[in-house]
C-alpha positions in Angstrom: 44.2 343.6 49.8 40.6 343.5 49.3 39.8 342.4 53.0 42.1 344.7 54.6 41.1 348.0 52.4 37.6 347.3 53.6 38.5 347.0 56.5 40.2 350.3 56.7 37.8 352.2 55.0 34.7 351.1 56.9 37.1 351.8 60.6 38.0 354.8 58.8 34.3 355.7 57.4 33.2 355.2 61.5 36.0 357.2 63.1 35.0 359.9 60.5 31.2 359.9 61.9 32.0 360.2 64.8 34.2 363.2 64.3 31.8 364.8 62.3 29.3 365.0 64.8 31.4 365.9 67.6 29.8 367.8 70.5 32.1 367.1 73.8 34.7 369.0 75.2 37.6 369.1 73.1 39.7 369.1 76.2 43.0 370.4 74.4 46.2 369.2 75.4 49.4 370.0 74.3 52.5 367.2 72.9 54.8 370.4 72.3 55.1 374.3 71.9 52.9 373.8 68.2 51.1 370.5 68.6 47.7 369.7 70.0 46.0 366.6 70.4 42.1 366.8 71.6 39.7 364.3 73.2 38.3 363.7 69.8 41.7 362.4 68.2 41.9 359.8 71.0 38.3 358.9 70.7 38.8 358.4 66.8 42.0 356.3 67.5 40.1 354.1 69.9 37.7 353.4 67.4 40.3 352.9 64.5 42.7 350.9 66.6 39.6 348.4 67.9 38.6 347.6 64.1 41.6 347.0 63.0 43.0 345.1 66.4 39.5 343.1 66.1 40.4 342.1 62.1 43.5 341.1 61.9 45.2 340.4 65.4 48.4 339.9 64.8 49.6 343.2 62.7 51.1 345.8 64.8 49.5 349.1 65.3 51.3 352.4 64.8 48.7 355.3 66.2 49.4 359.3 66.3 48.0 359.5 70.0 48.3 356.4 71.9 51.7 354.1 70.5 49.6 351.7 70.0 51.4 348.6 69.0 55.1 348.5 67.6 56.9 350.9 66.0 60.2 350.5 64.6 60.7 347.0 66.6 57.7 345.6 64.4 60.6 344.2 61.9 58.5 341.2 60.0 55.3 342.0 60.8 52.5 344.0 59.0 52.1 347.7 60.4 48.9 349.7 60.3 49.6 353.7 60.4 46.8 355.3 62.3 46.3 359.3 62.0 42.8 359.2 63.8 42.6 363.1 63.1 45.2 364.7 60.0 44.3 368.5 60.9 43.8 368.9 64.6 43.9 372.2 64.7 41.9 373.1 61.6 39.0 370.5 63.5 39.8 372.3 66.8 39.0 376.2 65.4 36.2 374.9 62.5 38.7 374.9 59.5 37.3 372.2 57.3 40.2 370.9 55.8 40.9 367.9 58.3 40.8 363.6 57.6 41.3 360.1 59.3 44.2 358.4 57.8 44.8 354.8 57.5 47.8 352.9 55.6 48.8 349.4 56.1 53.1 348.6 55.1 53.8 345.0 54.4 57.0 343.0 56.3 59.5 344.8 54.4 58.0 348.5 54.8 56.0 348.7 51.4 52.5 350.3 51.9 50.0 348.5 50.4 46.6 350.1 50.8 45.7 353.3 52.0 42.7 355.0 53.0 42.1 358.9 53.5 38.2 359.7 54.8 37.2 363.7 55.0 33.7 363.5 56.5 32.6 366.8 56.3 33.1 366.7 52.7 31.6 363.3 52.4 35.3 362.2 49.7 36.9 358.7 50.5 40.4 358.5 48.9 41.7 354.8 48.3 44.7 353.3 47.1 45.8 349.5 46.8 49.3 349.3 45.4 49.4 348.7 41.6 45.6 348.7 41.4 45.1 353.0 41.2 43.6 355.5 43.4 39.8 356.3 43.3 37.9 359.3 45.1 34.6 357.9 46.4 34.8 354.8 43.9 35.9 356.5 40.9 39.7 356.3 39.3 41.9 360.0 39.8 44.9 361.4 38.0 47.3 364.3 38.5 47.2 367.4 36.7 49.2 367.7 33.8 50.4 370.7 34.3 53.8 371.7 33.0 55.7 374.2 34.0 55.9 376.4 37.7 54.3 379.6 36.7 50.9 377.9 36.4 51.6 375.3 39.4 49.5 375.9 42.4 51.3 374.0 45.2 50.6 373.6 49.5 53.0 372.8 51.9 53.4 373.3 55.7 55.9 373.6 58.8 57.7 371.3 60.6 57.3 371.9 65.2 60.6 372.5 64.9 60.4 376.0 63.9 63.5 377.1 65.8 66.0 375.5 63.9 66.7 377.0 60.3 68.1 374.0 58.8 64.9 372.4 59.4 62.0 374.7 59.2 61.0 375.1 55.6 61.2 378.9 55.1 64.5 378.4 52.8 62.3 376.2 50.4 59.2 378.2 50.8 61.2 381.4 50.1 62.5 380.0 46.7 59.8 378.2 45.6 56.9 381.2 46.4 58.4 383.4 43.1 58.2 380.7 40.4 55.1 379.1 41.1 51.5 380.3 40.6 50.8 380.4 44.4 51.5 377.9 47.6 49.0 377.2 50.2 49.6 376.1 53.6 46.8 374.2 54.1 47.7 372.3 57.2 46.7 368.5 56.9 49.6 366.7 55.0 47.5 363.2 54.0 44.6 365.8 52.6 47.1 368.2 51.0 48.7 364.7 49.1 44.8 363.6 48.0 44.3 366.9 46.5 47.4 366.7 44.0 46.4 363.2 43.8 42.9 364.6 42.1 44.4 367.3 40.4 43.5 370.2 42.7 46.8 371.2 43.6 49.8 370.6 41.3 52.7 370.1 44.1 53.0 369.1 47.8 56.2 369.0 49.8 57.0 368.9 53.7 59.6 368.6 56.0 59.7 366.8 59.6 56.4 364.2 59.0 55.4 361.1 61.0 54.8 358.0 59.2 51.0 358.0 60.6 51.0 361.6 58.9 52.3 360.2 55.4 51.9 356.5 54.2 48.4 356.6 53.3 48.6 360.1 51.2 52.1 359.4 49.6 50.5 356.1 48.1 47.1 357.4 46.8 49.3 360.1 44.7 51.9 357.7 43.3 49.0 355.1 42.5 47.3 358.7 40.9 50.4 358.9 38.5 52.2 361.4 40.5 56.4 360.7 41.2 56.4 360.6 45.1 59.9 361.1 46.5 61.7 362.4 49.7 63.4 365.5 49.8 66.7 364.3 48.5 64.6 362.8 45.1 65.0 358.9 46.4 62.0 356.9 46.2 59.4 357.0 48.4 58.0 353.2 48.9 56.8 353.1 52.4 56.6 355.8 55.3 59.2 358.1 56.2 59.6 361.7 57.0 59.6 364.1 53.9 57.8 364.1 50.8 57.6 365.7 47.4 54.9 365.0 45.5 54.2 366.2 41.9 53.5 365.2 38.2 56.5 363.8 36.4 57.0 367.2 34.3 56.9 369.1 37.9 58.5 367.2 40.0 62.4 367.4 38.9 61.8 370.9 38.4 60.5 371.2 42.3 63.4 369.0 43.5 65.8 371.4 41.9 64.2 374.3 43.6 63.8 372.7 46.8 67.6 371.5 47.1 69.1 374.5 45.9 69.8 373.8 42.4 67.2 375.4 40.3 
């Protein structure tokens, strides 16, 4: 992976830049009642998509803004998960807490490497699977923390507020009285570096894209946290929900999350 984690990291490193010293027109747009997409997330993906397209040809591309490449039909080949802007609408009102994402699954699913850039505060977060995750070079661990009352936690809400079953206000509502505090934070491949460098404790989120995931969820595992879906099975490669924690805090989470705590 040594090729292909440069590779992301120096697309990722560029895309960053050039968000960072964004002056245009944002030219706002909207994909739903909740989610925005500007000119700069297309401009980043454009520049993510060409470095990667340029390096290795004949992977499929999986992008946030443009489809790039194939999605679910890219059974047997490689797939690159673009995010070219984790945070839109922090960048959008000046909320610093935004990131380019970039995650690369092998044939079967597995992600492999993973790169998270956030430019304005100059941290690269890298992962190669079964090698450990770093934070601008150097190797990070989870917290160690044991037990809820002294867990600090973030988590966010799915766009599809409307329906109960699906909106995280159950979870949030039993989680918010046994931990030390939960922060919505609102860039979910950010949110997983910080537990992955012992900042926060606990992440969890309903209703993600794969773009949105793969590269966070494997910096944390490879950081020694136990990254799982919502239901507790393992969480190898992209999919939807995630719960992310130490090994004490994590089966103590789960329980709240499901219902059973």
């Amino acid at each position: 992976m040594e090729k292909e984690l440069e590779v992301a990291t120096l697309a990722a490193r560029r895309a960053g830049e050039m968000l960072r010293n964004w002056t245009g027109a944002l030219e706002e747009t909207w994909k739903g009642p909740i989610n925005p997409v500007t000119a700069a997330d297309r401009e980043s993906e454009r520049i993510l998509i060409a470095a990667l397209r340029e390096a290795f040809p004949d992977d499929a591309i999986v992008a946030e803004e443009s489809s790039a490449g194939a999605g679910d039909d890219a059974a047997g080949r490689r797939r690159w998960y673009v995010d070219p802007l984790d945070g839109t609408v922090n960048f959008s009102r000046g909320i610093p807490h935004w990131c380019v994402s970039v995650a690369l699954a092998d044939e079967e699913g597995v992600t492999r490497c993973a790169v998270v850039y956030a430019p304005l505060s100059g941290e690269l977060f890298t992962a190669v699977r079964g090698g450990g995750a770093s934070l601008n070079g150097k190797p990070i661990r989870v917290r160690d923390t044991r037990t809820l009352d002294r867990a600090v936690a973030a988590s966010g809400f799915p766009y599809s507020f409307e329906d109960p079953d699906r909106n995280n206000l159950r979870e949030w509502t039993a989680a918010a009285p046994r931990l030390l505090s939960i922060r919505c934070l609102g860039a979910a491949a950010l949110d997983l570096c910080q537990v992955a460098c012992g900042r926060l404790d606990v992440f969890w989120e309903k209703e993600l894209e794969r773009w949105d995931l793969a590269a966070g969820a494997l910096i944390c595992a490879e950081a020694g946290a136990v990254v799982t879906d919502l239901e507790g099975r393992p969480l190898a490669g992209p999919g939807t929900s995630v719960l992310a924690a130490n090994p004490h805090l994590h089966p103590q989470v789960l329980a709240l999350l499901t219902g059973r705590g």
